[in-house]
Z-matrix of the N, CA and C atoms (Angstrom, degrees):
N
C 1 1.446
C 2 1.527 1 111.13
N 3 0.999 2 112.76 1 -36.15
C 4 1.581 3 122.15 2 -166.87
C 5 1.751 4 86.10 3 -84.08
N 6 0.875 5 132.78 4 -61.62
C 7 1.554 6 123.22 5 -171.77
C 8 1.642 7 115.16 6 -55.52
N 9 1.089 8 123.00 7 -19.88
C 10 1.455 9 139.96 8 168.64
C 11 1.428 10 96.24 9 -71.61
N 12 1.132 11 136.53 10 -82.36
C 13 1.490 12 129.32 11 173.30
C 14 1.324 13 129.06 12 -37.69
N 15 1.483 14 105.26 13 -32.35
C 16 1.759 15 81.74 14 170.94
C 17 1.261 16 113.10 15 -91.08
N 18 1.420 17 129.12 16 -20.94
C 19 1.512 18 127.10 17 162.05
C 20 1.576 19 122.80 18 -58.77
N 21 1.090 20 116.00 19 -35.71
C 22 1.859 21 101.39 20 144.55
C 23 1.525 22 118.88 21 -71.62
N 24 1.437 23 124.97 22 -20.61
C 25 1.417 24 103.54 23 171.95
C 26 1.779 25 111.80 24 -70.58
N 27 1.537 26 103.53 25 -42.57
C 28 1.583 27 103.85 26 -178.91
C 29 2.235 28 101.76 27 -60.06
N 30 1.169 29 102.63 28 -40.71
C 31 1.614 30 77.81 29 178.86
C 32 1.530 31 145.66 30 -85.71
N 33 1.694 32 92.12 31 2.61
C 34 2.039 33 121.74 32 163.36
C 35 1.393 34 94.32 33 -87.46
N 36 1.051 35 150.06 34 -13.17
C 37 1.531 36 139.77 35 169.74
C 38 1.364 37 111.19 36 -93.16
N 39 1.665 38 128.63 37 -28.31
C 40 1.055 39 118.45 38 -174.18
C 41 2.015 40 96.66 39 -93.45
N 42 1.079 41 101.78 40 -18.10
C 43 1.469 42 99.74 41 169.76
C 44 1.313 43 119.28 42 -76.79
N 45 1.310 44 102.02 43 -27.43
C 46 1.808 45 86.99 44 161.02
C 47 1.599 46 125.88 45 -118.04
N 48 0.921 47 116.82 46 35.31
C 49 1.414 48 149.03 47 152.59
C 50 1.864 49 114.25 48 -64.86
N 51 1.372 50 97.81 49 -37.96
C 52 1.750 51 121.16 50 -164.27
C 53 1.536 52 81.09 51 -96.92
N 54 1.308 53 134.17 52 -76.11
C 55 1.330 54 127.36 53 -175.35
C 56 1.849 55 124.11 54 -32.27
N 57 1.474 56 73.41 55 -41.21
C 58 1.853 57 82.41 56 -179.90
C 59 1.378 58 118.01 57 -96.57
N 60 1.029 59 124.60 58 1.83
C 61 1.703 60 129.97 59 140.53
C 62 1.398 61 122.16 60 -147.84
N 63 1.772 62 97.40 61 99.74
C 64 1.438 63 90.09 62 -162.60
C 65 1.958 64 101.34 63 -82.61
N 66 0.924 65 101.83 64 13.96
C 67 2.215 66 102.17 65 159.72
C 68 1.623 67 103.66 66 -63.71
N 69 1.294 68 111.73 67 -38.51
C 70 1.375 69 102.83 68 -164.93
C 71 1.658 70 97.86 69 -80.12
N 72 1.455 71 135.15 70 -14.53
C 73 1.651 72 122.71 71 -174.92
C 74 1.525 73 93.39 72 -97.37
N 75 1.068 74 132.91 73 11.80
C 76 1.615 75 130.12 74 -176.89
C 77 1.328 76 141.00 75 97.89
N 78 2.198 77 100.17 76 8.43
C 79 1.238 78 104.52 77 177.62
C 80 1.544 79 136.52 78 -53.51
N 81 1.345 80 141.50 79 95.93
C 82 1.085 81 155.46 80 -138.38
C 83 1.779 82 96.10 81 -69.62
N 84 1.371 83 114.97 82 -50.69
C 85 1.268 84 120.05 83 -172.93
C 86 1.758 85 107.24 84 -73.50
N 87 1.461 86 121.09 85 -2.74
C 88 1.440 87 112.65 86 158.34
C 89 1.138 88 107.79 87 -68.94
N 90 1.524 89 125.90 88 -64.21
C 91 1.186 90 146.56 89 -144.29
C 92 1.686 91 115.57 90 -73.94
N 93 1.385 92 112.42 91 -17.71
C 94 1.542 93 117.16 92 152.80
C 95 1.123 94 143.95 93 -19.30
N 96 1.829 95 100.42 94 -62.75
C 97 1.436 96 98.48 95 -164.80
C 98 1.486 97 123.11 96 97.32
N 99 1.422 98 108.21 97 -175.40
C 100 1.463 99 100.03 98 -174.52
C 101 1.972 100 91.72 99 -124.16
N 102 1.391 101 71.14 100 172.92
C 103 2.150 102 72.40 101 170.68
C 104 1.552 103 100.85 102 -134.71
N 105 1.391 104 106.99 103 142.64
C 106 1.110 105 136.83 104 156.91
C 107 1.355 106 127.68 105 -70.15
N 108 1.447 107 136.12 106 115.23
C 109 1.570 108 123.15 107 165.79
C 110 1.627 109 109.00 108 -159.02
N 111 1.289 110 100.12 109 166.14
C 112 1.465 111 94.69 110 -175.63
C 113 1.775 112 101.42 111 179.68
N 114 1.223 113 125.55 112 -158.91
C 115 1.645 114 126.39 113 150.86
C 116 1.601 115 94.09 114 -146.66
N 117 1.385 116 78.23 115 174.67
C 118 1.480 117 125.87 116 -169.91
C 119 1.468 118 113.85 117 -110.25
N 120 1.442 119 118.16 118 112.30
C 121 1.490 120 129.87 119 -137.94
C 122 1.710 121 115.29 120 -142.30
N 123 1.107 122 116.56 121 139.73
C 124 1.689 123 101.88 122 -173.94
C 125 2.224 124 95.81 123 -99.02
N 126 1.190 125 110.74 124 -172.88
C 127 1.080 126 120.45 125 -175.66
C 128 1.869 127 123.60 126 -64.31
N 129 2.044 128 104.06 127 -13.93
C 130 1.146 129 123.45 128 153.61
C 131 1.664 130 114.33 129 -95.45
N 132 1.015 131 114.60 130 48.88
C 133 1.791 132 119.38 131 176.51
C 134 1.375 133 107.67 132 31.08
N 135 1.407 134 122.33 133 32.93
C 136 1.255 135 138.72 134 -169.25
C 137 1.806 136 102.04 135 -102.90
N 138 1.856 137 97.13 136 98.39
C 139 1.863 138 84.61 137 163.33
C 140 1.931 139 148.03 138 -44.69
N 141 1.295 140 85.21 139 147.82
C 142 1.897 141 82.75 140 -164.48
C 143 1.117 142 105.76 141 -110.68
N 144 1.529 143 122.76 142 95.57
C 145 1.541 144 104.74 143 -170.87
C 146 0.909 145 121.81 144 -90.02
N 147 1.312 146 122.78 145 173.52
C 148 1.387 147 109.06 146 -162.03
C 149 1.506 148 134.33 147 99.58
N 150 1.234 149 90.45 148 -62.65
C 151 1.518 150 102.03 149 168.71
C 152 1.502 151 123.91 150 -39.03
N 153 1.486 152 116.55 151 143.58
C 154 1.488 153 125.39 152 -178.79
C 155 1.491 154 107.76 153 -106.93
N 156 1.551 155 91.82 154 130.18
C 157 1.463 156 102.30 155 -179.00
C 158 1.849 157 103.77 156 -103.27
N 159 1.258 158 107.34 157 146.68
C 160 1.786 159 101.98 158 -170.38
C 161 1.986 160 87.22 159 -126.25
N 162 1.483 161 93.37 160 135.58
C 163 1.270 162 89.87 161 167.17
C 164 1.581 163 106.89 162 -137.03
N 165 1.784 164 109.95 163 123.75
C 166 1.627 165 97.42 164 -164.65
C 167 1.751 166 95.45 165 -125.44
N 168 1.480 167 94.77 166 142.57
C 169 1.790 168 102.57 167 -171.62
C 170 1.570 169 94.48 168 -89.32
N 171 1.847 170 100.23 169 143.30
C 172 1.514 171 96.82 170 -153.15
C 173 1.547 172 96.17 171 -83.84
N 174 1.167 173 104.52 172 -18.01
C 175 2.169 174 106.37 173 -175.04
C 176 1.418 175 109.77 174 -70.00
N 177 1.239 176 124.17 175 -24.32
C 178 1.712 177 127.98 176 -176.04
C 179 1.003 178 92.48 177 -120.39
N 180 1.239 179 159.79 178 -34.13
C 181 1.667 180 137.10 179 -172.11
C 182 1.476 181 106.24 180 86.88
N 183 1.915 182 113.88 181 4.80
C 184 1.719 183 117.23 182 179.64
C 185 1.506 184 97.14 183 -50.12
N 186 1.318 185 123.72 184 147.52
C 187 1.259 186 107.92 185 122.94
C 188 1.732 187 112.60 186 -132.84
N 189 1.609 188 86.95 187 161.99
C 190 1.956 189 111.35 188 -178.50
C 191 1.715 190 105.07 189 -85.50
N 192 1.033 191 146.01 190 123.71
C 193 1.642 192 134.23 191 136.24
C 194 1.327 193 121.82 192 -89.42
N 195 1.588 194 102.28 193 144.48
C 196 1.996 195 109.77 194 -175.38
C 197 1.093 196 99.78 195 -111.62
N 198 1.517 197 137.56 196 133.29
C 199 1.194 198 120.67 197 154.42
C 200 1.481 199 119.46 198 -95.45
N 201 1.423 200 116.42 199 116.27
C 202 1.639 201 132.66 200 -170.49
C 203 1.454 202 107.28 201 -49.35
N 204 1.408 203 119.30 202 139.02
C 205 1.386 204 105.76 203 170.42
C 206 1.652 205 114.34 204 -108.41
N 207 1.683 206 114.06 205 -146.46
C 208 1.813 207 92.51 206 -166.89
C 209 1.654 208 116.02 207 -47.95
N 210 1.705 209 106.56 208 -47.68
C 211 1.680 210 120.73 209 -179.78
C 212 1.263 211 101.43 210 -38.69
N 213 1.391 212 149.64 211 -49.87
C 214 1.605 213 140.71 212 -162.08
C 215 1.768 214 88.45 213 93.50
N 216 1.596 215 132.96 214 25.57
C 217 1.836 216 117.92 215 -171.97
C 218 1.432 217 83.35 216 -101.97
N 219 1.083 218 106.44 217 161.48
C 220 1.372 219 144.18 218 178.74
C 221 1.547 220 136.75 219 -152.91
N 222 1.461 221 114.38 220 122.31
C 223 1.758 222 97.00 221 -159.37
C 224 1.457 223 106.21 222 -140.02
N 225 1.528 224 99.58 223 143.42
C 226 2.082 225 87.41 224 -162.17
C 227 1.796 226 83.00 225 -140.30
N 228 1.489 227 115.02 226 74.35
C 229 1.481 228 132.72 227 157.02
C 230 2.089 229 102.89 228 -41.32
N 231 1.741 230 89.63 229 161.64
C 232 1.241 231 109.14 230 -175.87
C 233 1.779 232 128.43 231 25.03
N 234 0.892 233 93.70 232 64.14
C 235 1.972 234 123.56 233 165.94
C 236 1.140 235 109.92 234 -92.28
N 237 1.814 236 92.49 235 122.10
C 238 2.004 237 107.89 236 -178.90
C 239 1.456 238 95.24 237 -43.90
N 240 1.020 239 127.23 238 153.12
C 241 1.395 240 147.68 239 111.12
C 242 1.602 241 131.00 240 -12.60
N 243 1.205 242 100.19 241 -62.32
C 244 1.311 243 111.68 242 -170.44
C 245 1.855 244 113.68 243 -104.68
N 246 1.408 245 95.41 244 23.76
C 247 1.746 246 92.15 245 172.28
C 248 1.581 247 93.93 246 -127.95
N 249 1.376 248 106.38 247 176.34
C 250 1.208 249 129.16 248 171.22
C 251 1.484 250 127.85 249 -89.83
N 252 1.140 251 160.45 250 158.72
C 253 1.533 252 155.25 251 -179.71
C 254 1.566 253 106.58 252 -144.91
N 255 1.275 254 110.40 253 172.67
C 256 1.387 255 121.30 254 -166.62
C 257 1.371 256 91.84 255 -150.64
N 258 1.589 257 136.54 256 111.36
C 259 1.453 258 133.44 257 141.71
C 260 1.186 259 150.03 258 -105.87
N 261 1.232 260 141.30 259 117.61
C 262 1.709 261 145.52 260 178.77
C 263 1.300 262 114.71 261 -120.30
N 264 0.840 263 103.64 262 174.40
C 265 1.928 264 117.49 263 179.71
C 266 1.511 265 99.28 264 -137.42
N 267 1.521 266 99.43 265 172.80
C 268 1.459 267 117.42 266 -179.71
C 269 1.526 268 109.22 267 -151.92
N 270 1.123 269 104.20 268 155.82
C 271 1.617 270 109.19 269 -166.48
C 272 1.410 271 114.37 270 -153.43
N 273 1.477 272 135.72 271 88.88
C 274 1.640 273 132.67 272 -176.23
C 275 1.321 274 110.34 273 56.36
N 276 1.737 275 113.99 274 51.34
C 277 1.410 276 107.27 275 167.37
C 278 2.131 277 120.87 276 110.21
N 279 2.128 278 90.18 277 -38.70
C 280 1.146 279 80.54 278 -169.60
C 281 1.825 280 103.05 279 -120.50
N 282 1.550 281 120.96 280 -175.26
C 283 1.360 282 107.93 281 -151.46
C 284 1.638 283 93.85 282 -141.15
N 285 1.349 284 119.55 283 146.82
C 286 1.258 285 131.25 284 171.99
C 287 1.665 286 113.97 285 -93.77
N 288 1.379 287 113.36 286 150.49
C 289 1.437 288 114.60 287 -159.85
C 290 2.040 289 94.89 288 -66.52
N 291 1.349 290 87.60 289 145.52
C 292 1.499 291 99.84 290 155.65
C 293 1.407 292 124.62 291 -54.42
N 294 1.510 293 106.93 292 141.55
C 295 1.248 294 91.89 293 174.14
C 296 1.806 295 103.50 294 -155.80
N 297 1.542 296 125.08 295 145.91
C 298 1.250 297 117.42 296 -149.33
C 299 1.501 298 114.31 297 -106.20
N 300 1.022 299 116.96 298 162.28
C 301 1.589 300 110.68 299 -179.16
C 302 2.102 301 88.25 300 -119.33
N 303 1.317 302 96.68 301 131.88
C 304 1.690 303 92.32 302 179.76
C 305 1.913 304 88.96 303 -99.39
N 306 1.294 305 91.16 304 162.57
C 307 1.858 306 104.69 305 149.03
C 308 1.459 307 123.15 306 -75.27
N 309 1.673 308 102.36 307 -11.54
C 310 1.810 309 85.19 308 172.37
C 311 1.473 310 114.76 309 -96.22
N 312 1.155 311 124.76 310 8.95
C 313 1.284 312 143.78 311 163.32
C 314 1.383 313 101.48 312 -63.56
N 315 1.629 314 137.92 313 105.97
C 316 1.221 315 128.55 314 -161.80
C 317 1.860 316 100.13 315 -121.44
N 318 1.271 317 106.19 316 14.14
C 319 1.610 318 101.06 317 168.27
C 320 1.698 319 117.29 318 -82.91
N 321 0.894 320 104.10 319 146.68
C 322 1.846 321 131.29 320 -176.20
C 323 1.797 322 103.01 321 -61.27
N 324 1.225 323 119.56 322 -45.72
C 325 1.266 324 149.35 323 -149.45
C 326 1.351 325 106.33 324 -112.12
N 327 1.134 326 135.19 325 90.37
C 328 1.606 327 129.48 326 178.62
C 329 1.728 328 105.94 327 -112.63
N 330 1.299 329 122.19 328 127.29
C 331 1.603 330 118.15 329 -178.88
C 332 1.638 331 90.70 330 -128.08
N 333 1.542 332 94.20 331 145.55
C 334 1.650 333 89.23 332 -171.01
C 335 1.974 334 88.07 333 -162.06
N 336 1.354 335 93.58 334 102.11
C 337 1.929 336 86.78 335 168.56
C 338 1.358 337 109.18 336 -92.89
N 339 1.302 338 102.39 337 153.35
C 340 1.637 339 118.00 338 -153.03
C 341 1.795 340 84.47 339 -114.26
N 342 1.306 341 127.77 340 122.40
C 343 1.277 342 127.27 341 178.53
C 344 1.528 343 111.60 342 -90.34
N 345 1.380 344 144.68 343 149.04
C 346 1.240 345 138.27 344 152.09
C 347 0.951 346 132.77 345 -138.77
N 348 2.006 347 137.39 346 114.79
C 349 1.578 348 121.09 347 -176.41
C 350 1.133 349 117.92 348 -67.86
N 351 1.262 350 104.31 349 105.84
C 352 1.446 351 111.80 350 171.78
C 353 1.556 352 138.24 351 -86.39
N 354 1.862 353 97.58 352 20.32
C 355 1.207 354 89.20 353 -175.35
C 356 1.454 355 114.74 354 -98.50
């Protein structure tokens, strides 16, 4: 009798185990990530094409490069959640300030234009 009871206690704990992270039962929309996008812009909000955008995750030292096309858009889909990032661009030599993406930032959707004087 007693072994019957704790095997329903172990399977109301593993049932709410699944409730309390539904990533772990296969929710697809956990497991996403966030996205990155934005352009790449001179000091007249004027696109820079061309330009390389670097995006490096600060826990591994990865980094991603985009190469911008005519628009100056740029897009860096499925980003952990739970790490941090660092992004800039570069354009003929010169570089736009860094700028960070935290993990407590809990939106799906991150837009971030990267400015650069390009003259």
């Amino acid at each position: 009798m007693k072994k019957c009871n704790l095997v329903a206690v172990l399977l109301l704990l593993a049932g709410l185990a699944v409730v309390a992270h539904p990533a772990a039962a296969g929710d697809k929309k956990a497991d996403a990530g966030r996205t990155l996008a934005g352009r790449v812009i001179d000091k007249q909000d004027n696109p820079l094409p061309d330009a390389v955008v670097y995006l490096s995750n600060t826990r591994t030292q990865a980094v991603k490069s985009y190469i911008v096309g005519p628009d100056g858009a740029y897009h860096f889909p499925e980003l952990s959640p739970n790490i941090d990032y660092e992004v800039y661009a570069q354009f003929n030599g010169k570089k736009s300030d860094t700028k960070t993406i935290s993990h407590f930032d809990d939106r799906r959707q991150l837009n971030m234009n990267l400015r650069i004087d390009a003259k």
